[in-house]
N, C-alpha and C positions, 0 to 999 in steps of 0.2 A: 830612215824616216821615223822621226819620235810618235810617241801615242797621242791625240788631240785631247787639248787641255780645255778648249773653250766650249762651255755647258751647249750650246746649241751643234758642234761636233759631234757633242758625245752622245746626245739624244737620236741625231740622226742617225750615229752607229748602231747604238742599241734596238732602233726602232728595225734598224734592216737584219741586224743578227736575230730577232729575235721571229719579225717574219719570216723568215726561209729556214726557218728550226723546223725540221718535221722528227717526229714523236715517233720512231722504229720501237716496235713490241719486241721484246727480250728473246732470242732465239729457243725454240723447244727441242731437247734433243731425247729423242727415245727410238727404240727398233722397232720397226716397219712390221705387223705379224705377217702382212702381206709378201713381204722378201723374201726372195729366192734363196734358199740355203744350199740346194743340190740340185741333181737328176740324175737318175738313173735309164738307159733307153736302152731295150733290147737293138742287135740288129737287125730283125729277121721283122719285114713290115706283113701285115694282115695281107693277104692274098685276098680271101672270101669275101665277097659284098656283105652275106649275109651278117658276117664275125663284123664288118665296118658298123652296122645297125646295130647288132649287139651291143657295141661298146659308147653311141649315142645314146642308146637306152641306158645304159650302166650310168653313164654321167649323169643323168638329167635325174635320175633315181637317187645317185649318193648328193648331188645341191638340194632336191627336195627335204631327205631325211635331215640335213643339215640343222636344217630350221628348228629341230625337236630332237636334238640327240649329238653328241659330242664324238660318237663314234657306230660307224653303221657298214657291216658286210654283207656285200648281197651276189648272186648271179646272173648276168643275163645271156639271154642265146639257149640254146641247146646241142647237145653230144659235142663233135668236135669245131663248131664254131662258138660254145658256151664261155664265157668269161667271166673271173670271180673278181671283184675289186672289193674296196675300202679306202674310207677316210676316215681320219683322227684329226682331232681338234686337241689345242693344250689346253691342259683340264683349268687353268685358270682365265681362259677366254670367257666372256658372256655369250649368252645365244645368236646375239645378234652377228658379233663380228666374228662366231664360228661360221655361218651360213657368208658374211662377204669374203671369208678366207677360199672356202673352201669352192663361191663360186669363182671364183678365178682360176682354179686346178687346169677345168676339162680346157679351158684355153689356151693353158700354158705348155700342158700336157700334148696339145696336137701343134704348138708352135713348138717346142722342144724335139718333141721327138716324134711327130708324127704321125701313122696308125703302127704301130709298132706293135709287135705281139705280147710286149710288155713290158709295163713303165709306172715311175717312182717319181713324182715331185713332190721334195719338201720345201715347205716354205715356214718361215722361223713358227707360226700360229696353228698350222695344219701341214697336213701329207694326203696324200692321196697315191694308192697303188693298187694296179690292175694285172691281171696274168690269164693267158688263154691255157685251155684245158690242157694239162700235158707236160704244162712247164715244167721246166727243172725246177726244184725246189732248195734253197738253200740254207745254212743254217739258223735259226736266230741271233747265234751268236756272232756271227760273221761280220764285223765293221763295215761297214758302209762307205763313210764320211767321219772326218774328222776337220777342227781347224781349235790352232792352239796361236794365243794371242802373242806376238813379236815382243811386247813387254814383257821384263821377269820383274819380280817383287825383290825388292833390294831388301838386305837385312836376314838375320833370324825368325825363324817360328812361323813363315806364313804356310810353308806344307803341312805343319801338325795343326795349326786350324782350321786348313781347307777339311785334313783327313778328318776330324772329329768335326765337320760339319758334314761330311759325305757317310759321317757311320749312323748321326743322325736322321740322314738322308734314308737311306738304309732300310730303319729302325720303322722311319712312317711310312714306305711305301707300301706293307701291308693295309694295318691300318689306313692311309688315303687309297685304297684298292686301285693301285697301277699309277698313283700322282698323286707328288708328295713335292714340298719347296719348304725350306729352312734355311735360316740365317745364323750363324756364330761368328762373332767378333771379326764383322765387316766382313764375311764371305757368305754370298747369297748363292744357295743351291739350288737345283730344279731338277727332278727324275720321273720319267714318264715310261709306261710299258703299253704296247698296243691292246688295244679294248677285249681281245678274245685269251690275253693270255693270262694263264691260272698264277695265282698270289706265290706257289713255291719256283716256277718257272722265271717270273718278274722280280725275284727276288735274287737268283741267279743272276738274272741277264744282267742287272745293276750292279751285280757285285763287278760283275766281269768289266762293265763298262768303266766302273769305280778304277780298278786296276788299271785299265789303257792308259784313262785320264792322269792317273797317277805317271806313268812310264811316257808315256808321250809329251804329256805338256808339261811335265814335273814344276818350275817357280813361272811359268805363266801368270801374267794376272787374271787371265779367261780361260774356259775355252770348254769345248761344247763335242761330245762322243754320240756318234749317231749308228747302233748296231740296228741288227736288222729287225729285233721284235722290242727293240726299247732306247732311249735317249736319255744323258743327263747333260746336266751344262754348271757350270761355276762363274761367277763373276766376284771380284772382289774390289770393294770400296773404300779405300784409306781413310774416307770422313766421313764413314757408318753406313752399311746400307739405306738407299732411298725409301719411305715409306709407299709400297705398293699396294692397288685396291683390285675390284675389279676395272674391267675395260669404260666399261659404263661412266662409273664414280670419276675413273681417270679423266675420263675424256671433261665432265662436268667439273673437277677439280679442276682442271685446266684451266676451262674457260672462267672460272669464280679465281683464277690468280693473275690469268691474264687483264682482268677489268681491275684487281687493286693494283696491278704493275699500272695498267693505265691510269687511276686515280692516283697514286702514288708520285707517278713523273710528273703529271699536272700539275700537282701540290707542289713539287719544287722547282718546276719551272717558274708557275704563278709566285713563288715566295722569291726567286731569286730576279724575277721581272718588277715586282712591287718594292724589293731591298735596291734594287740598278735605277729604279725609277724615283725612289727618296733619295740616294748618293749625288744626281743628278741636278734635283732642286738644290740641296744643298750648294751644290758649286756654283749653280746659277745664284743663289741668294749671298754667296760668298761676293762671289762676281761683281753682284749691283755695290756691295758694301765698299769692295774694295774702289768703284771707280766714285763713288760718293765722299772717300776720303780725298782723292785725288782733285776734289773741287775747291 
C-alpha cells in the first residue's frame, strides 16, 4: 500500500497522527538516597519488654535530631536493657531529605531484622546503627559491604586517575572534617567517616578503604567500599562529570529543565505541525491547478 497522495488524505493523516501524539517527559535518572545499600542483623532478638521500649525511644529520638543535625549518638534504656545507636546522613544531603532519609531507617530496621539486639541499615543517603549494652565490638576497619560495578574501563590510564583522584580524596577529608567529594578527569569521588571519629583515625580508615577499593574493584567503572567507621565510593564518567548541587537546587533544577524539555518539544512539534500544515496547502493548491489545466 503506497503513501496517499491526495491533499484531503493527507490532511486527514496528519490531523490523526498528530492527535494521538502524547508529549512523554524525557526520563530522569539518578540514585534513590532513600535505597537500600545493605543490612546488617544481629541473630540473637531482644528478650526484655523493657530493651523493646528502649529501642522505640532510640528511633523516634535519632528522626527527631534528624531534623537539625547530620549526625546524632545517643542512649536509651538503662544498665543491661540500655542501647546506644546512631545515624549519619551524607554530608552532601540538605536537611530536609537527611530527616526523609533517615525517617524510614526505624521501619526498615524492624521489617529487616526485627527487634534484634543489633542492627545496621545502610541506605545510599543515611545509615542508621544500634547495639545493646555488651555487644561485641568490632573493628572500624573491618569491611562491611562492598559492590564493584561488572563494567571495566576499556583502554589506558583510568586506575592512575581514579588513584590521584582518591589521593585528592585523601588530602580534603581533613580539611571537609570526615567528608570530602572531588572530581579528576571524569572520576567523581565521595569519602565519608562517622560523625564521632577523630580527623587522624578517618584519615586511616580512608586510606584503608582507598586500598580495598583499589584491590577489589581494580578497572571497574564504580564502585563503592563500606568499612565499619567510614565509606568511599568512585564513579566514572566518560563525557565528564555531571554538574552536582545540593538536594534542594537539584530537585528545583529539575523541575526548571523539565518545563524547557516541555517548551522545547512544543516548539517543535508546533513548528513541524505548522511546516506538515503549509506542505499540505501546497498540494492542495497544486491539485486545483493541475485539474484546471485539465479543462
Amino acid at each position: 500500500m503506497g503513501f496517499p497522495t491526495n491533499p484531503f488524505s493527507l490532511l486527514f493523516l496528519f490531523m490523526v497522527l498528530f492527535t494521538n501524539l502524547e508529549l512523554t517527559p524525557l526520563a530522569e535518572s539518578a540514585t534513590d538516597y532513600t535505597a537500600l545499600v545493605y543490612k546488617g542483623c544481629a541473630e540473637q532478638a531482644l528478650s526484655d519488654p523493657n530493651a523493646g521500649q528502649a529501642l522505640s525511644a532510640l528511633f523516634g529520638s535519632l528522626v527527631s535530631q534528624s531534623t537539625k543535625a547530620k549526625f546524632f549518638k545517643t542512649t536509651s534504656g538503662t544498665g543491661q536493657t540500655s542501647i546506644t545507636g546512631l545515624f549519619q546522613c551524607r554530608g552532601d544531603l540538605s536537611t530536609s531529605d537527611c530527616y526523609n532519609c533517615v525517617n524510614k531507617l526505624p521501619q526498615m530496621s524492624d521489617k529487616l531484622c526485627g527487634k534484634s539486639i543489633a542492627s545496621r541499615i545502610q541506605l545510599y543517603g543515611c545509615y542508621i546503627l544500634y547495639e545493646v549494652a555488651g555487644f561485641a565490638q568490632i573493628s572500624g576497619m573491618k569491611m562491611l559491604y562492598k559492590t564493584c560495578s561488572a563494567t571495566n574501563v576499556a583502554g589506558s590510564g583510568f586506575e592512575e586517575r581514579r588513584d590521584t583522584a582518591f589521593s585528592s580524596m585523601e588530602s580534603g577529608m581533613v580539611s571537609g572534617h570526615g567528608f570530602y567529594a572531588t572530581s579528576y578527569e571524569s572520576v567523581y569521588v565521595l569519602g565519608q567517616c562517622e560523625g564521632d571519629v577523630g580527623d587522624a583515625d578517618c584519615s586511616e580508615c580512608v586510606k584503608s578503604a582507598v586500598q580495598r577499593a583499589q584491590v577489589e574493584c581494580g578497572s571497574s567503572i564504580s564502585g563503592q567500599i563500606y568499612l565499619h567507621k567510614c565509606f568511599i565510593s568512585y564513579s566514572y564518567y566518560p563525557n565528564g562529570v555531571p554538574r552536582r548541587s545540593s538536594s534542594d537546587s537539584s530537585s528545583s533544577s529539575s523541575s526548571g529543565t523539565r518545563q524547557t524539555t516541555g517548551k522545547t518539544v512544543a516548539i517543535i512539534v508546533g513548528g513541524a505541525a505548522a511546516l506538515g500544515f503549509v506542505v499540505i496547502c501546497m498540494l492542495f493548491a497544486r491539485n486545483l491547478m493541475k485539474k484546471d489545466d485539465d479543462f
